[in-house]
C-alpha positions as MATLAB code, in Angstrom:
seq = 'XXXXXXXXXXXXXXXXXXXXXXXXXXXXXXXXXXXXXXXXXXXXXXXXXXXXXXXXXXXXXXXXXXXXXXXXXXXXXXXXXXXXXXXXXXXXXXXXXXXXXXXXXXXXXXXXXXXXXXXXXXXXXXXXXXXXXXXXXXXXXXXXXXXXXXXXXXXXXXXXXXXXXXXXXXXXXXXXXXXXXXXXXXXXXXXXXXXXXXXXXXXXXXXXXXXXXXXXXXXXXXXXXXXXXXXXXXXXXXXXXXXXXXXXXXXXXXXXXXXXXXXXXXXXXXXXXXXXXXXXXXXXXXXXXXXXXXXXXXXXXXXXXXXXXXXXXXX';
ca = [
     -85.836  -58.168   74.906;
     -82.637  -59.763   75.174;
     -83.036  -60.347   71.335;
     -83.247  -56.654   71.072;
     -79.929  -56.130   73.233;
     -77.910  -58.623   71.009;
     -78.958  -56.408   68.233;
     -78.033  -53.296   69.965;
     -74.580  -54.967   70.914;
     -74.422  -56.192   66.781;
     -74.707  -52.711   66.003;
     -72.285  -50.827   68.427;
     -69.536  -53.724   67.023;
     -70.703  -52.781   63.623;
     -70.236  -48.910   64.213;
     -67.021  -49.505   66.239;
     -65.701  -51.479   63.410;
     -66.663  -48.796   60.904;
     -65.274  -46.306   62.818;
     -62.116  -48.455   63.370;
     -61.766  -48.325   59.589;
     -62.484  -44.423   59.069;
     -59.945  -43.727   61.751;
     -57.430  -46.130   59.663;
     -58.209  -44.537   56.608;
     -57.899  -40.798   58.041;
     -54.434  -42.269   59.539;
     -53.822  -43.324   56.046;
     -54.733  -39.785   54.172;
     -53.133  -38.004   57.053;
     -49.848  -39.248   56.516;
     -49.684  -39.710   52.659;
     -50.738  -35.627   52.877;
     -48.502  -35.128   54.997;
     -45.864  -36.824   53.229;
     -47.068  -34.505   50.176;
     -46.839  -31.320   52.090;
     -43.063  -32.158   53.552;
     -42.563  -32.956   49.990;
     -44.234  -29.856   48.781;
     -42.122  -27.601   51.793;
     -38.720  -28.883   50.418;
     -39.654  -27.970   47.076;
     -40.488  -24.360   48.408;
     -37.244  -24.664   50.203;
     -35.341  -25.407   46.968;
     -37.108  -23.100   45.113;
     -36.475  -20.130   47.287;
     -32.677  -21.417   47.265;
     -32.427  -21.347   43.841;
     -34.361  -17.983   43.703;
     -31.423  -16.555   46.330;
     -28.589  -18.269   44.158;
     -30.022  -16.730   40.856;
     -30.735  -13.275   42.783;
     -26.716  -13.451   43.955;
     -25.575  -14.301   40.497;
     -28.022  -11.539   38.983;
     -26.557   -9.112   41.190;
     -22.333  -10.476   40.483;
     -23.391  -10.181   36.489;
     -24.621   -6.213   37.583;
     -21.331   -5.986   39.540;
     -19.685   -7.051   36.354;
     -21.858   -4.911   34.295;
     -21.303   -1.724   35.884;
     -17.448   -2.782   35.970;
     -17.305   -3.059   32.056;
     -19.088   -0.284   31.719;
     -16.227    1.759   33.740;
     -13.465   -0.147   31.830;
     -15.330    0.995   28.421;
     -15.634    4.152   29.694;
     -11.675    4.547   30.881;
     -11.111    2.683   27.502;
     -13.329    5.476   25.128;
     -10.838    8.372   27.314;
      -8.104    6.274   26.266;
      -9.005    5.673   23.118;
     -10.026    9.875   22.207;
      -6.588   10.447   23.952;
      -4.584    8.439   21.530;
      -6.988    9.302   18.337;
      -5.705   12.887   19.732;
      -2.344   12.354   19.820;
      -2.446   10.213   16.398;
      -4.029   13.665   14.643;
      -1.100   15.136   16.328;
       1.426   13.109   15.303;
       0.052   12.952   11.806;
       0.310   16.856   11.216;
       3.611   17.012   12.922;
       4.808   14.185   10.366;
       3.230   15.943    7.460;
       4.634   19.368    8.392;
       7.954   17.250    8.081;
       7.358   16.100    5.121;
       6.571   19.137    3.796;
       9.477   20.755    5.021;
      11.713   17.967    4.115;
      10.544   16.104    1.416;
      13.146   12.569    0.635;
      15.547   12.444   -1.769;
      14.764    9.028   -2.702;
      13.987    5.622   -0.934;
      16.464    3.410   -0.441;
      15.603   -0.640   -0.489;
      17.688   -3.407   -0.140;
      16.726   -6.399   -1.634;
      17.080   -9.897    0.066;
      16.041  -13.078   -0.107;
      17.942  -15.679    1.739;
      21.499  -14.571    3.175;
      20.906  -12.925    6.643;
      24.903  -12.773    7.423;
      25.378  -10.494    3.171;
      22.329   -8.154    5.247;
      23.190   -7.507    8.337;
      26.930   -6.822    6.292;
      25.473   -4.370    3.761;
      22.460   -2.851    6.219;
      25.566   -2.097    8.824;
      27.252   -0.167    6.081;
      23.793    1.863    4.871;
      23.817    2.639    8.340;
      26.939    3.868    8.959;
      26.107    6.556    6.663;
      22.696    7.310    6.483;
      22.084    8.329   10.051;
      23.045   12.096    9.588;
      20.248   11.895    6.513;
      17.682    9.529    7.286;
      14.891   12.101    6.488;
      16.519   12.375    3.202;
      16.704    8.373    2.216;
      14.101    6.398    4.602;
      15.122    2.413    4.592;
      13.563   -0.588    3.179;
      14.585   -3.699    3.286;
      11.993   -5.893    0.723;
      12.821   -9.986    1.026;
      11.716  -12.320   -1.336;
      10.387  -15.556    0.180;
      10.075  -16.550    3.986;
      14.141  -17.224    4.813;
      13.240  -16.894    8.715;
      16.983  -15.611    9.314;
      16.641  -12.825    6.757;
      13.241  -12.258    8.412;
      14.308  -11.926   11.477;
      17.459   -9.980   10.981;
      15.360   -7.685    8.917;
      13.292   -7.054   11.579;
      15.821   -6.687   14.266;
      16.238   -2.982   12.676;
      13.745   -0.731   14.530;
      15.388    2.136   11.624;
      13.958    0.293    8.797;
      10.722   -0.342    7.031;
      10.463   -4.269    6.299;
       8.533   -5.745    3.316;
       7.935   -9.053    2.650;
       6.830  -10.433   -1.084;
       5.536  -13.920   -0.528;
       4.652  -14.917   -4.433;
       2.972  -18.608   -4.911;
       2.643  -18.881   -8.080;
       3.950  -21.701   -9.999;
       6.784  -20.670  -12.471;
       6.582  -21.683  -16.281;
      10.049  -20.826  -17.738;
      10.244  -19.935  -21.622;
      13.128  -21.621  -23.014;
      14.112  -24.936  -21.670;
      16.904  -24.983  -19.246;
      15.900  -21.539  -17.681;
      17.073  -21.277  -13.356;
      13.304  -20.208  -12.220;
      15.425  -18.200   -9.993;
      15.513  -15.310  -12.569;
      11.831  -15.595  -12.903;
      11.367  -14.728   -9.116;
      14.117  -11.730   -9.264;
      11.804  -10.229  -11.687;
       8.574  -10.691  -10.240;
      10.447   -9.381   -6.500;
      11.704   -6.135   -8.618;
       8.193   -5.521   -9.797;
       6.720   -5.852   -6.770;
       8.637   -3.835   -4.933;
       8.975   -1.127   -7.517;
       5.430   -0.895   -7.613;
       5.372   -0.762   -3.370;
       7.496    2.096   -3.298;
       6.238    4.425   -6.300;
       2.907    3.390   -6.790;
       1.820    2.557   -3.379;
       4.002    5.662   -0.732;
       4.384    7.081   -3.883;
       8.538    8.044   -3.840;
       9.087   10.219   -6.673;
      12.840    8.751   -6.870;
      13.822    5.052   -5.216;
      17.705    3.368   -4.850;
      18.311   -0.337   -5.269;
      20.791   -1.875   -3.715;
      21.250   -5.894   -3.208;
      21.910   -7.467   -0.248;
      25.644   -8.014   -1.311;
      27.207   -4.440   -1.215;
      28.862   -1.874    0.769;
      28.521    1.465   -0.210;
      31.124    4.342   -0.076;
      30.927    7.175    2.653;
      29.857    9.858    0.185;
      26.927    7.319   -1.368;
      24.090    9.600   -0.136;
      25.667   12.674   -1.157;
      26.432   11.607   -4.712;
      22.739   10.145   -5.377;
      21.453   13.039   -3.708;
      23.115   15.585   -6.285;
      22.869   13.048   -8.843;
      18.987   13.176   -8.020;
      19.091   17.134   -9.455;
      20.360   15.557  -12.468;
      17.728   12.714  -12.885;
      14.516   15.772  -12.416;
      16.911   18.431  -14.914;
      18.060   16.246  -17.781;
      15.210   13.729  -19.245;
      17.520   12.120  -21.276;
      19.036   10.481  -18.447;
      17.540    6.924  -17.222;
      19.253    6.228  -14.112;
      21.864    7.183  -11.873;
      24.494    4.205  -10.956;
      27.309    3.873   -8.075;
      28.684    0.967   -9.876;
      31.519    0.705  -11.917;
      32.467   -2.457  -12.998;
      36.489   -0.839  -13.724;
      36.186    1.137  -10.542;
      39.764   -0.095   -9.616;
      42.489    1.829   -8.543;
      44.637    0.960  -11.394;
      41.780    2.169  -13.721;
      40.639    5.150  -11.583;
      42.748    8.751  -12.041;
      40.030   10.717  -11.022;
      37.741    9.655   -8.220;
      35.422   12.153   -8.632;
      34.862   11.982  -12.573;
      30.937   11.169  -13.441;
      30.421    9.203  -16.493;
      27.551    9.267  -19.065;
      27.014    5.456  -20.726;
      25.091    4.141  -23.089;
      25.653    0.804  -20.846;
      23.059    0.283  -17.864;
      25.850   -1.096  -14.920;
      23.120   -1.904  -12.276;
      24.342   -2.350   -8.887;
      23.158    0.358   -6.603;
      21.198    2.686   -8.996;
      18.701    5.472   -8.615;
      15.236    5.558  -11.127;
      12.870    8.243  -10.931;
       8.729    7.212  -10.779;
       8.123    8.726  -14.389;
      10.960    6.506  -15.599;
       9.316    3.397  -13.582;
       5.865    4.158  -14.952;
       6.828    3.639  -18.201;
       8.769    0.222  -17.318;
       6.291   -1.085  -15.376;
       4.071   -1.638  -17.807;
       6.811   -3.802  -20.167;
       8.894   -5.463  -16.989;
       9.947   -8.994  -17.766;
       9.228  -11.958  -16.823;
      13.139  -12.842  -16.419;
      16.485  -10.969  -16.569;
      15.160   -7.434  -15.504;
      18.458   -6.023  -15.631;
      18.860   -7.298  -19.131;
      16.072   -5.551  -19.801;
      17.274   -2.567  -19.045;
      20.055   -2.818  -20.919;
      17.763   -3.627  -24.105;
      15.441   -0.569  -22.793;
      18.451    1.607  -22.741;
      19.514    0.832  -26.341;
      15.737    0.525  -27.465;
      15.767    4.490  -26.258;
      19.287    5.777  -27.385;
      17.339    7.713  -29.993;
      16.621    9.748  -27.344;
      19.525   10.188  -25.505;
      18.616    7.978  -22.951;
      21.716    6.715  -20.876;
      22.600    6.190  -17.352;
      25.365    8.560  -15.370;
      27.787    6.124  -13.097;
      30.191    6.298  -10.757;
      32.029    3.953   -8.344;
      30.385    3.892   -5.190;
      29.884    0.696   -3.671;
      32.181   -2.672   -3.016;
      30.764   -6.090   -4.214;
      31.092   -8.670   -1.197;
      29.074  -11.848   -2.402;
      28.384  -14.147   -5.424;
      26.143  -16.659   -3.558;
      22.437  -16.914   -2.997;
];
C-alpha cells in the first residue's frame, strides 16, 4: 500500500510538472500572439492613416480639379472673347485697307549704327505721321548689332525685321570687302519680305544715313502715278548727287536719267520680280546701273529729284 501511494505521489509530481510546462508554453504562445496582434493593430493603425492621408490628398487633387476646370472654363470665355474681337479687328483693318490702300512701304536699312537710325528714323517721322496709312515703316537690320536692335525696337510706329544670314562668304575676285556680299544678300532679303511675302505693290529704300526733305512723301507719292502710268520708267529717286544750291535753279524740276542715283528710291513689285531673279551676289546698286543700261532699249530710266541730305560715310 504505501508502495501504491509513492506511485500516486510520482504521478501527481509528474502531472504537476507537465502541467507546469503547458502553462509555460501557453505563457509563451500567449505573449508571442500577442506580440503579433499589437503588431498586427499598428499595422491596421497605419494603414487606416495612410488610407485618411491618401483620401485627404484625393479630395485636395478634386479641389484642384474642379479649380482648373473653372480656370479653363473662364480661360475658353476669354479666349472666344478675344478670337471675337481678333475677327473684329481683322475686318475693320481690311475695310482700311480697302479704303486706303499704301502708297508704298518704306524700309530703312541698318546694320550697325544705332545713333545714323535713331537720326534718320526721327526725320521719317517728322513727316510721315500725317500719312502713315499711306507709307507703313520698316526698319530691316542686317546682323545682331544689339544697339540697332534695340533702338529699332524702341519704335512702337514701326515694323522691325531682322535678317540674320550664316552663311560663309566666298568672294569672286581676290581682294573683295565681304561687306558688299552681305549688302546684297540684306537687299534681297528684304526685297523679297516686302513684295513677295505682305506683298507691297511699290516699296522705298532708304539707308540708315539720310534725312529726307519735308515734301519726301508727297513727291514719291505722285511720283508713284508715274511708276504704274509710264513702264518705261525703273525707279523713282530723291537723290541727286548735284542737288546743291549752286547747281539747283529750280527746286521743283523732275529729271529723267539714264543714270540709276540710288539713295532713297521707289521700285514697283513687277520691276522687282524681274530683278529678283538676276540680283547679285555683290554691288546691287551697280547692278542696277548695268540693268538700267542693259534696258535703255526700252526706255528704261529712273526720274530723280533732290530729296534727302546724306549725314554718314561710316559703317
Amino acid at each position: 500500500m504505501a508502495r501504491s501511494f509513492c506511485d500516486v505521489r510520482i504521478l501527481l509530481i509528474f502531472v504537476a510538472v507537465a502541467f507546469i510546462l503547458i502553462q509555460i508554453h501557453l505563457y509563451g504562445a500567449q505573449s508571442y500572439y500577442e506580440e503579433r496582434l499589437s503588431n498586427a493593430m499598428e499595422s491596421e493603425r497605419q494603414c487606416t492613416s495612410q488610407t485618411r492621408s491618401l483620401i485627404d490628398q484625393i479630395s485636395m487633387h478634386r479641389a484642384k480639379i474642379v479649380a482648373l476646370e473653372e480656370s479653363k472654363g473662364n480661360l475658353e470665355e476669354e479666349c472666344a472673347h478675344v478670337k471675337a474681337r481678333i475677327r473684329d479687328l481683322e475686318r475693320r483693318g481690311v475695310q482700311r485697307l480697302l479704303n486706303e490702300v499704301p502708297v508704298a512701304a518704306v524700309v530703312v536699312m541698318a546694320c550697325n549704327r544705332a545713333d545714323y537710325l535713331e537720326r534718320t528714323i526721327e526725320s521719317v517721322l517728322k513727316y510721315q505721321s500725317s500719312v502713315a496709312s499711306k507709307f507703313p515703316l520698316f526698319i530691316s537690320q542686317d546682323g545682331t548689332h544689339q544697339s540697332v536692335k534695340d533702338k529699332a525696337l524702341s519704335y512702337s510706329q514701326i515694323i522691325y525685321m531682322q535678317h540674320l544670314d550664316f552663311e560663309e562668304v566666298h568672294p569672286e575676285r581676290p581682294g573683295e570687302l565681304i561687306a558688299y556680299y552681305k549688302i546684297a544678300r540684306h537687299y534681297k532679303w528684304a526685297l523679297d519680305e516686302l513684295f513677295i511675302k505682305h506683298n507691297f505693290s511699290r516699296v522705298i529704300i532708304l539707308e540708315d544715313d539720310m534725312e529726307i526733305a519735308p515734301d519726301f512723301f508727297e513727291y514719291f507719292e505722285a511720283a508713284a502715278n508715274l511708276l504704274d502710268n509710264d513702264k518705261t520708267i525703273m525707279a523713282v529717286s530723291s537723290w541727286n548727287d548735284n542737288g546743291q544750291v549752286q547747281f539747283v535753279h529750280d527746286p521743283k524740276a523732275l529729271y529723267r536719267s539714264d543714270f540709276f542715283p540710288g539713295l532713297g528710291w521707289m521700285l514697283t513689285k513687277s520691276v522687282w520680280e524681274e530683278l529678283s531673279p538676276k540680283w547679285p551676289n555683290a554691288y546691287p546698286l551697280r547692278y542696277f546701273v548695268y540693268f538700267l543700261v542693259s534696258f535703255m532699249l526700252f526706255s528704261c530710266q529712273a526720274f530723280f529729284l533732290d530729296n534727302i541730305l546724306l549725314i554718314g560715310m561710316i559703317g
